[in-house]
Every structure is written in C-alpha cells, then in structure tokens.
N, C-alpha and C positions, 0 to 999 in steps of 0.2 A: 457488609454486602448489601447493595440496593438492588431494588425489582423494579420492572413496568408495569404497572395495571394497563391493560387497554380495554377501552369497549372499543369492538370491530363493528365493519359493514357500514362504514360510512364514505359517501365519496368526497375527498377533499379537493378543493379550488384553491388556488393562488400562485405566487411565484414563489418560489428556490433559489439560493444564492446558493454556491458549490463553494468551500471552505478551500483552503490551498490542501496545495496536494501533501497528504503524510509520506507518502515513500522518495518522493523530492525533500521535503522538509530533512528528513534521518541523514542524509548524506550532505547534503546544503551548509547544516549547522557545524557536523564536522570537520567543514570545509575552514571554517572560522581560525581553527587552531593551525591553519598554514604559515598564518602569518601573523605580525605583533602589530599590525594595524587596523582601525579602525574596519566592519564592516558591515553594512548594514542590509537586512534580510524584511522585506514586507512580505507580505500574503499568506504571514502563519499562520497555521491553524492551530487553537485552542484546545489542542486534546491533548491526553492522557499521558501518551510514549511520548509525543513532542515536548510538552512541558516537564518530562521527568528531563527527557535530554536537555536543554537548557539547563535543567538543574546542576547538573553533573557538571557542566559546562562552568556553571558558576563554581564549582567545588575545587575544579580543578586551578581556578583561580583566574578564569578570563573574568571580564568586564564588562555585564550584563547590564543594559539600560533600556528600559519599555519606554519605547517613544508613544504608540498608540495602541489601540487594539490588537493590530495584526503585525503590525512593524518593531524589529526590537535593532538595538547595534551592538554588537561585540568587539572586543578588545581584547587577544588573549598576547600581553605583551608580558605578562608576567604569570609563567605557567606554574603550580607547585606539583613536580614530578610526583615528589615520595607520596600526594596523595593516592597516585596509582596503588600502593602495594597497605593501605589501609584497611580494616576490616569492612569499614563503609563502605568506600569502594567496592569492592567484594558483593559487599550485598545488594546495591543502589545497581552497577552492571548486568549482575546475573538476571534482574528483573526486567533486565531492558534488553532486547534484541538489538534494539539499534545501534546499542554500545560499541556494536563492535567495528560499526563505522567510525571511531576515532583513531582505530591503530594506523592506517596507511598516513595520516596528519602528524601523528608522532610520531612516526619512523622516518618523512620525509623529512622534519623538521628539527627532531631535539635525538634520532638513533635509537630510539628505544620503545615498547610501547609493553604494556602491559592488559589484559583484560580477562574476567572468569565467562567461565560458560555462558553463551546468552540464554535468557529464555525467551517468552511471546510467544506465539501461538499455539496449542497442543494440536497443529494438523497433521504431525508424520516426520521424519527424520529431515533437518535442514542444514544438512553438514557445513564447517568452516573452511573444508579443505580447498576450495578455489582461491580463496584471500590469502589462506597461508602457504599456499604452492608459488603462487603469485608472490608474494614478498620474496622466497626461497627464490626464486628467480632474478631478481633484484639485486640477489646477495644477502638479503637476511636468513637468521637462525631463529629456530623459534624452539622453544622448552614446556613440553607440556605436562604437567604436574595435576595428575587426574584424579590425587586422593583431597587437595584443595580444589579441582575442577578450574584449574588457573594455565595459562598461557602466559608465556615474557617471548618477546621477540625482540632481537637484537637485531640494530641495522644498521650499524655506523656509517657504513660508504656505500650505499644505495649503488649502483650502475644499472645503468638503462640496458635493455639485451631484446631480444625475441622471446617473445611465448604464445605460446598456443594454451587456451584455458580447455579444460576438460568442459565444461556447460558454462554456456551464455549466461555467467547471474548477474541480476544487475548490480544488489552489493557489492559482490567481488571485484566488477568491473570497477566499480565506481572508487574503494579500496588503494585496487592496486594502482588505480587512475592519479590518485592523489597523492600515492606515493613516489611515482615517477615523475610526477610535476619536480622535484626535489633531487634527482635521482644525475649521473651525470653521466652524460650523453644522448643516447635517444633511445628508447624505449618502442616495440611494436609490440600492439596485442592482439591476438585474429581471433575469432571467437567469440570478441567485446559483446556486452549487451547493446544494445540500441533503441532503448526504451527513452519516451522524450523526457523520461527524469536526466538519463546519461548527459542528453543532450544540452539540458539545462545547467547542467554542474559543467559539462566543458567549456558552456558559454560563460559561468561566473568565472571559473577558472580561465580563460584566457583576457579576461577582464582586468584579471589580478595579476596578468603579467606571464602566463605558463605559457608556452606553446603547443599545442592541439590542434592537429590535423585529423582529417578522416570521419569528422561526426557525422550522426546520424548513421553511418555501414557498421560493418562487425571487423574493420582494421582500424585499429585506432593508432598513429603513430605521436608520440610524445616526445619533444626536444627539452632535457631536464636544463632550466635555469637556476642561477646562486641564491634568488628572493622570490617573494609573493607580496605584494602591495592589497590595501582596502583596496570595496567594491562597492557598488550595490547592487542589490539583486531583488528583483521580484520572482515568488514562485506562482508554478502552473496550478488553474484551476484543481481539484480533484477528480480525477474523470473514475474516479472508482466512486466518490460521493455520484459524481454526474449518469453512471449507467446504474447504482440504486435506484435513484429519482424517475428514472426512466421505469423500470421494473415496479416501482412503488405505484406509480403512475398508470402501468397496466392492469396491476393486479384488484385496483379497489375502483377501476373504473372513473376515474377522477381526470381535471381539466387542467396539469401543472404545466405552467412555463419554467423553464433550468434557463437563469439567467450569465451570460457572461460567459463560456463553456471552452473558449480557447479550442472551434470548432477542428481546426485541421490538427491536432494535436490528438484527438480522442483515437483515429487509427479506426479499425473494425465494429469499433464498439456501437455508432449507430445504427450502421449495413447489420447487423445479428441481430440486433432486435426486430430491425423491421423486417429482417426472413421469419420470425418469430409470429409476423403480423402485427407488429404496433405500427398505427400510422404516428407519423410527424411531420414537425414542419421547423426546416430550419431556417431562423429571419433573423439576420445577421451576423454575431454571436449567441444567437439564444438557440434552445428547443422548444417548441409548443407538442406536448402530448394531450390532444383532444380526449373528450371520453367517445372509449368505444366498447357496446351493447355485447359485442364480438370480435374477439383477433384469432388468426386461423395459421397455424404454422405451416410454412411451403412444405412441399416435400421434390426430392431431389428429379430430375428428367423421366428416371425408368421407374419413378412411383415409390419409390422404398423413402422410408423414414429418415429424416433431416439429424444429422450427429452434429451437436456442438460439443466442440474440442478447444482444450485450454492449449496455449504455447507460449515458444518464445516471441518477443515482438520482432516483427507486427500482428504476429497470429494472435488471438483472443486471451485476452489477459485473464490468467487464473485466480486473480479475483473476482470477476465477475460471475463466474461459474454457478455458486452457488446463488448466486441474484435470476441469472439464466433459469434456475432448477427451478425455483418458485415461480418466477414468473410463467413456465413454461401450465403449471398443474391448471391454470385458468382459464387457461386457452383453447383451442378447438383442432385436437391433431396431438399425435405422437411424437416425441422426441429423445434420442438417447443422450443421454449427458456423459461425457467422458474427459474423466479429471483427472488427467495423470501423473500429475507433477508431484501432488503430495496425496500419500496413501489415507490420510484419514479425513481428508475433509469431506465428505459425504455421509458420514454417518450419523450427521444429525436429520436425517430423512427421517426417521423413525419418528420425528417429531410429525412433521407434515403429516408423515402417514396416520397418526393419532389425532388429526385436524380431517381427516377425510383424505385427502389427497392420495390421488391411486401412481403409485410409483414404484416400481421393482428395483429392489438396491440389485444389482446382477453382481458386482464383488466392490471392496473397497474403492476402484477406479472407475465403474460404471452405473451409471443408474436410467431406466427409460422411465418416462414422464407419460401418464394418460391424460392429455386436458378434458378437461370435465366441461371448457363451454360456458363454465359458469352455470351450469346446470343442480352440480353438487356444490354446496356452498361449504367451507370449510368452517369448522364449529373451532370454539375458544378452549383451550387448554392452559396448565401449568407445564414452564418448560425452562432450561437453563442454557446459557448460551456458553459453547466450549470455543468460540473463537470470533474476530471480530465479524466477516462477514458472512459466517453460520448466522450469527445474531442478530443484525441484520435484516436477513433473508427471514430469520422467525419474526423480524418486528414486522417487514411487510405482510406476511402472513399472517398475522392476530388482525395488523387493522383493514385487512379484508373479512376477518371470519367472522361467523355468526355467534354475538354473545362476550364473555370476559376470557381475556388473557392475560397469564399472567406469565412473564419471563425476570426469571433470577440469573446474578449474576452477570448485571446488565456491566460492570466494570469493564470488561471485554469491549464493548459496542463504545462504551466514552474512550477506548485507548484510540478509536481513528474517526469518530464522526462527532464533531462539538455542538453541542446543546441539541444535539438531536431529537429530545423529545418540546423543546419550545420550538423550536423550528416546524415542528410537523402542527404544533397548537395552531401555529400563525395559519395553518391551510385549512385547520377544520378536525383535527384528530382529537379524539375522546384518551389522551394517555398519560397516564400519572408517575410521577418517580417517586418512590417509597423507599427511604433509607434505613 
C-alpha cells in the first residue's frame, strides 16, 4: 500500500493537461471485442482500472500493441472463450468494475458471456440489474451462482425488441447498446443514458458499421447488423479530471490553466462552479482559473441557501460532488450538498471536519458546507482514501491546509487520475509518494 506526503498552503501556477476520460475508456475498450478487426483507440489514460482492463483484454486472447503513450490497437480475432470460467478470471474481474462492460461484446458476438461480481468503489450499493434485465430483453438468460459470486448469460439469438430501462445508467446503456449492435432487427431503448461517454461509443460504433440513431436523447434506436469492422477512435478529455483542476485551483488559491478541455462537452460543470464564485475564463478550448483572494457562493432569488445536487445527464455529474464539497469549505457562503445517487459517498467528511472544515453531515445523502472565506485555514492530518474521488477531494484538501498530510491508500486515486502526484509537482506542489 502507498501514501502521499503533502506539505499544504502553497499556491501552485502552471498548465494541466486532462488525461482521457476513464469512464469512456471502461466501455470504448470493450467495444474492441465486437469485432476480429483491427481497432485503434488514442487518448488513454494510464491508470490503474484501464490498464487492469487491457489486461484482461489481452488474457482473453485479443491482440494488444502500444503504439505510443496514449494510443494502443487491438485485434480480438482470436478470442479464448474457456478463459472466461478460469480461476484467474474470477479473481482479475471481481477486482475490476469495469469488467462487466465486456458481457454485452460477448453476447452480441460469440452468445455467451460469463463474469463474477465486480467490485470498485466502496460508495453504496451499484446493482447489475439494468444490464441484465436489459440482455433478458434481448433474449438472453442469465444464471446467477451467488456462492461462486459468478453470473453466465446465455444469448444465442439476440433479437432487437423495446425496452424501457428502470434508471438511466450509463453502463447499462452502453452494455445493452453493444449488444444490440449484433442483435437482429432493431432494438429501442427509452430511458438511455446520454452522457457524452454514450455518445462517444455510438460515434465509434457507427464507425464500425452498427446503425445508431437517436444520440445524444434518452431514445436510442438500434438497426442490428451481421458484422462490426475496425475503427479508430479518439477518447474525450476527462472532464471529471477537468472539474478536479477547477476545484483544486479554487481551493489553494493558485493561477491553473486546464489545457485542451473538449469545452461543449463538459455540460453544467463550468456554470456550478462559477455559481460557487470561481471566476474563469474560457479561451478557446482552455480554462484559465485566476487566483482569487475571495469566491463567494450565490445564493438563490428569495435569499435561501444554493443546493448542489448530483443527477443524471445533463444535471451535475455525481462525480463531482465530492470535488463540489471541498471546494465549497473555502469559500464565502453556505451550501447544502446533496448526493443522492450513492448512500456512502459522503462520509469521508469526517476527514475535512478533522482538517477544520465546519460541515454538518445531516444523513448519508446530505451535507451543508460553512465556507470559512479562507479565514479558518484547514491544518494537515493522516487520512485514508475509501474511494477514487473521496481521495481526490482529500488530496485537494492537504494541499491547501496548513502543515503535513498524510493520505494512505492512495491506490484508489491512481485507479482514475495518472501520475497525479508528478503532474501536480510540475505546478509547484510539495507531495511525495511513499510506497
């Protein structure tokens, strides 16, 4: 297990380059196994869950070639099924959440798909049941064997039909998206997520020959064809790395430019911060966040306190949330935070609140925020991170406070943000990785 030293309260200067995005990447990759052709993927990012999934990817017997840094090409022309029901298997999936984005690939393509419980992040219950009500729709069976913690879905003759998903996930969409690409006749899903990751996998997928109408809404209608050909694909910025940067950038007072930012794609995420009072300036594809002495959060027409709330897109993406919450402690004004998607992700407040930070946790889905103005400066603690951007939110937090931090456990924080701690060197941060 590795740590971050930080020494805090320093304000750092430079540019940001935002890594591709992870939760386009987890669906992107899986996308590979549609087809026995060549496909090539730039703008990945170097983290933790991505490169476990490449892993996997290679195990399973595609044809993995690193062209450069960010660019790699896959070939999965020669799949080995049986290593689905392997012990490895078993244990290499369960580790990875995103695993579970290869079933709709193997169901659309070879009828079969096999995968154990995922894990990833301890935020609160992330049920599978959209993806596999979704396949059942389709025509697939699925067999769940809950003393292996193991799932087989059987799907020989896919048919395209109506569905209505019970919530907008974007997994699921993306899932059962993949699997109707293969599926025959046409497929409609209302409900779809419409998140610009969907959007991005409908544009690689129609690239490769699928037919996809409807992007970008919450009806997606799908004409199943016989094959899937190569592509290439670049993925989108991160704009969960990109509304950190922003956040990081308020909180210690510093002058970052977030280079490259894939502007109309980001959605609510700049309008929130600046009702928050960050000023910006956007010039071209960049952000410029000046230093400011002072940011002062609005509050609504009849004077009551400004609620930031997580949803589905386009409303405010629940990753942010906790970037939101911190940000919020330094600022000038009250704010309730309400995160309702997943029940645990708030309870690393306890940590802030041990940093100074005056916040009332009101139950697991609510918390209001006192900003302090920067009045109260937040002092350094030992702290552990239980999820990626819980951790995060603590690292922007040490390198604002007064003194040494130390955060364990930093594994979490490399599964979605790469070389995070050189990256932040390059602007002026005092932070150590200790293995």
């Amino acid at each position: 297990m590795s740590t971050f030293k930080i020494n805090g309260g320093k304000q750092l200067k430079g540019e940001l380059i935002p890594q591709g995005a992870k939760n386009e990447a987890l669906q992107i990759l899986s996308a590979v196994l549609l087809t026995p052709e060549e496909v090539e993927i730039s703008n990945i990012p170097d983290i933790r869950d991505v490169m476990k999934l490449i892993e996997l990817l290679g195990d399973l017997g595609v044809e993995v070639k690193k062209i450069n840094q960010d660019t790699y090409t896959f070939k999965a022309a020669q799949v080995n099924l049986d290593y689905l029901l392997s012990n490895e298997f078993k244990q290499k999936g369960a580790s990875l959440r995103g695993s579970i984005m290869i079933i709709g690939p193997l169901l659309a393509r070879f009828g079969v798909a096999y995968i154990p419980e995922p894990g990833g992040d301890k935020i609160g219950r992330r049920p599978v049941d959209t993806h596999l009500r979704g396949f059942e729709n389709l025509g697939a069976k699925f067999e769940h064997m809950p003393h292996e913690r193991f799932y087989k879905i059987d799907g020989k003759e896919l048919k395209g039909t109506y569905m209505l998903l019970d919530e907008a996930s974007v997994t699921g969409t993306a899932n059962i998206l993949m699997a109707a690409c293969l599926a025959k006749g046409k497929t409609s899903i209302y409900n779809a997520a419409s998140e610009p990751y969907i959007q991005q996998l409908c544009k690689m997928l129609n690239s490769m020959g699928a037919k996809i109408t409807g992007v970008g809404s919450n009806l997606l209608h799908i004409e199943g064809v016989d094959a899937l050909g190569g592509c290439k694909h670049r993925m989108l910025p991160d704009m969960i790395e990109i509304g950190s940067f922003i956040g990081l950038a308020a909180v210690t007072n510093s002058d970052i430019t977030i280079k490259n930012c894939a502007i109309p794609s980001l959605g609510l995420i700049p309008k929130m911060f600046q009702r928050m009072g960050i000023q910006m300036e956007l010039i071209g594809d960049d952000i410029h966040i000046p230093n400011q002495d002072s940011y002062k959060i609005e509050t609504l027409i009849d004077g009551s306190i400004l609620t930031i709330k997580d949803g589905i897109w386009p409303a405010f993406t629940p990753d942010l949330i906790s970037i939101a919450l911190v940000t919020a402690t330094q600022a000038k004004g009250s704010v309730l935070i309400h995160q309702w998607m997943f029940e645990s992700r708030l309870f690393f407040v306890d940590n802030l609140i041990d940093m100074g930070a005056k916040i009332i946790l009101c139950d697991p889905h609510r918390a209001v925020v006192i900003g302090s103005n920067r009045e109260t400066k937040l002092r350094g603690i030992t702290m552990s991170s239980p999820d990626i951007r819980a951790g995060v939110s603590m690292l922007i937090a040490a390198l604002a406070a007064q003194g040494t931090s130390t955060i364990n456990n930093i594994e979490q924080i490399d599964r979605g943000y790469q070389f995070i701690d050189t990256r932040l060197k390059a602007i002026g941060a005092d932070i150590t990785r200790i293995s």
